[in-house]
C-alpha positions in Angstrom: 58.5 109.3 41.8 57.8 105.3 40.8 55.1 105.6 37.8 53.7 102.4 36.5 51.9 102.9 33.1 49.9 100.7 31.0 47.1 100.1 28.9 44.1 97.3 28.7 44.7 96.6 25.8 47.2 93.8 23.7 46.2 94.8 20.3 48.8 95.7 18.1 48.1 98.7 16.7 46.0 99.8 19.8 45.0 103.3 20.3 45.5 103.2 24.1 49.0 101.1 23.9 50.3 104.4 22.0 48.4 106.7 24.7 50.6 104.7 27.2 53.9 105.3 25.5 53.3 108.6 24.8 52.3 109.5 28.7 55.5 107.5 30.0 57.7 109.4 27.3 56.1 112.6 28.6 57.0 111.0 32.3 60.5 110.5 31.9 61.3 114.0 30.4 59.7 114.8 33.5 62.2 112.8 35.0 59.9 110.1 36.7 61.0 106.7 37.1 58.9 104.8 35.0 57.5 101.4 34.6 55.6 101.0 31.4 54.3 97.5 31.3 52.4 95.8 28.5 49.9 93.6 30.1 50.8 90.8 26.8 53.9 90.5 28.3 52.3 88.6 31.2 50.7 85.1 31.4 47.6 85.7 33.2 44.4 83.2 33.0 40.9 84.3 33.4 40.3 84.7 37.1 39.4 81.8 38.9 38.8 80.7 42.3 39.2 77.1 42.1 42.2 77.8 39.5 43.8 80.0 42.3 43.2 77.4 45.2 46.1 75.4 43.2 47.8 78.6 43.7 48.5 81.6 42.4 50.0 81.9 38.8 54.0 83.3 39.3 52.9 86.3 37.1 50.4 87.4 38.9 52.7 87.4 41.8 55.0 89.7 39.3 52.2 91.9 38.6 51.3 92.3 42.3 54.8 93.3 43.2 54.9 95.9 40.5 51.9 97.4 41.6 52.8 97.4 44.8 56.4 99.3 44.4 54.6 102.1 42.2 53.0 104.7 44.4 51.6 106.8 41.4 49.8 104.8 38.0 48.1 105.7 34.9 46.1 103.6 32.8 44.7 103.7 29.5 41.4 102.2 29.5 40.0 101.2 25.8 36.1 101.2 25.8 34.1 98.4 24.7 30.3 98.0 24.4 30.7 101.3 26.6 32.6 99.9 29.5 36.5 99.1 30.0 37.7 95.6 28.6 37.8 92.4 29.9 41.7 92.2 30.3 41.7 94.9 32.4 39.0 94.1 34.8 40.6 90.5 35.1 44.3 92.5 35.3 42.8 94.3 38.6 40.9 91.3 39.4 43.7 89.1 40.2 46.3 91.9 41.4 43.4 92.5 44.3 42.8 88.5 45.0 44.5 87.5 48.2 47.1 85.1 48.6 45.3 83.1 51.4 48.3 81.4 52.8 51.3 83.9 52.0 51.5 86.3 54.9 52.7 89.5 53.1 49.9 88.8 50.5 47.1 87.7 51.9 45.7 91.0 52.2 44.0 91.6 49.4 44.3 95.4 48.7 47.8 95.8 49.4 48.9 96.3 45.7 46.5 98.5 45.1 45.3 100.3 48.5 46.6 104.2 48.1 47.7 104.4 44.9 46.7 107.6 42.6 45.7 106.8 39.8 44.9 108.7 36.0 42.8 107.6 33.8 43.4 108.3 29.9 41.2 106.3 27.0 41.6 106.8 23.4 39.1 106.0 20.7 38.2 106.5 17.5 34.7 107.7 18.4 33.8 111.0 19.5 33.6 110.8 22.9 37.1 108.9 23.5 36.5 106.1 25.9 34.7 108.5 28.3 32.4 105.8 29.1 35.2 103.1 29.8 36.5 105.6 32.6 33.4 106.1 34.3 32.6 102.4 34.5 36.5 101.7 35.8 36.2 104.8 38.3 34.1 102.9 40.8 36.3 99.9 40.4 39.8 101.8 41.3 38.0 103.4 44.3 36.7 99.8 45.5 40.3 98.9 45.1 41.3 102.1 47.7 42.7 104.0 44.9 43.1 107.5 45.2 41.7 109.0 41.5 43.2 111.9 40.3 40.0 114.8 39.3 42.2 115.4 36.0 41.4 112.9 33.5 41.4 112.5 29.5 39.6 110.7 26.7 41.5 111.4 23.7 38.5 111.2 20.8 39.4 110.9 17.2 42.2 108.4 18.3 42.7 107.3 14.6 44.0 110.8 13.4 45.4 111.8 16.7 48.7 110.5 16.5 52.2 111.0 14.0 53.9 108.5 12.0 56.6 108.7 15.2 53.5 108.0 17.6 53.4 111.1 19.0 50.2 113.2 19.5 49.7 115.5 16.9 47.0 118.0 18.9 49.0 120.3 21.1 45.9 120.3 23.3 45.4 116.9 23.4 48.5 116.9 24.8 48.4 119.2 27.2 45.6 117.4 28.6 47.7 114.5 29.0 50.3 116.8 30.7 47.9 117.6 32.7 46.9 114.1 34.3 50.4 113.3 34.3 50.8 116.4 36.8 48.1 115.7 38.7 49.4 112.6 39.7 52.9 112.6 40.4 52.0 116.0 42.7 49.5 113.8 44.8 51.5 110.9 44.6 54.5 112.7 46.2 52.2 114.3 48.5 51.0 111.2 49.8 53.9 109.2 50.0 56.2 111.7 51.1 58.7 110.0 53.4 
């Protein structure tokens, strides 16, 4: 199974970026073939209509077609004011935009229509970037994403994890197993060939 994992967030020592290397670690054990992209690594504007009528920026056409190949995704949402960040509503923003005059392309849901998706956050308050996910949930199932039920906010992010960025709480890791199960099993249910 194709797993594409990432966080929205570039910041360094980001709670979430080490969520998202510790869940595609966990993934390739597993032996899933993993994609674990880090959305810095990736020249994408603010979204922009008249910005896209000059056409569409060539990585955003690499983040579509990585989207696109990976039939299963998990995504580590920081929370902000209580919601998911900027980056990654522009990230899904631009993956869903059409390509008006490309004909595999233009429709606009094709990278994302049918994926399964887990959710993880990680924060240093209490409740773990709970609120980020339920803000993001509504978004994913616009984008005809299938959500996986199983889903974690990892609280206490700042203590959580080992000087080798590993998670330190064998719960909190079995929690992450758990999403991770969840959506590989649906992923290779639904795609089956």
């Amino acid at each position: 199974m194709r797993l594409l994992v990432f966080a929205g967030s570039t910041r360094q020592q980001s709670y979430n970026r080490r969520l998202a290397a510790v869940v595609a670690r966990m993934a390739r054990q597993q032996g899933a073939e993993v994609s674990h992209i880090e959305l810095a690594d990736f020249d994408v504007p603010l979204y922009n209509a008249d910005l896209e009528a000059r056409g569409t920026p060539a990585d955003v056409m690499r983040l579509k077609q990585i989207a696109f190949e990976h039939p299963a995704w998990i995504i580590c949402a920081p929370e902000y004011n209580a919601s998911y960040p900027a980056l990654l509503k522009n990230t899904l923003d631009w993956i869903s935009s059409p390509v008006k005059a490309d004909p595999v392309w233009n429709d606009d849901l094709r990278a994302t229509r049918g994926k399964v998706v887990g959710m993880l956050s990680a924060s240093p308050g209490a409740l773990g970037g709970l609120r980020s996910q339920s803000h993001l949930a509504p978004l994913l199932l616009t984008l005809r994403c299938w959500l996986a039920p199983e889903h974690f906010a990892l609280g206490r992010a700042a203590e959580a994890f080992d000087a080798d960025g590993e998670l330190v709480d064998a719960a909190a890791r079995q929690r992450v197993q758990a999403v991770l199960d969840q959506v590989l099993w649906a992923a290779a249910r639904l795609h089956a060939p």
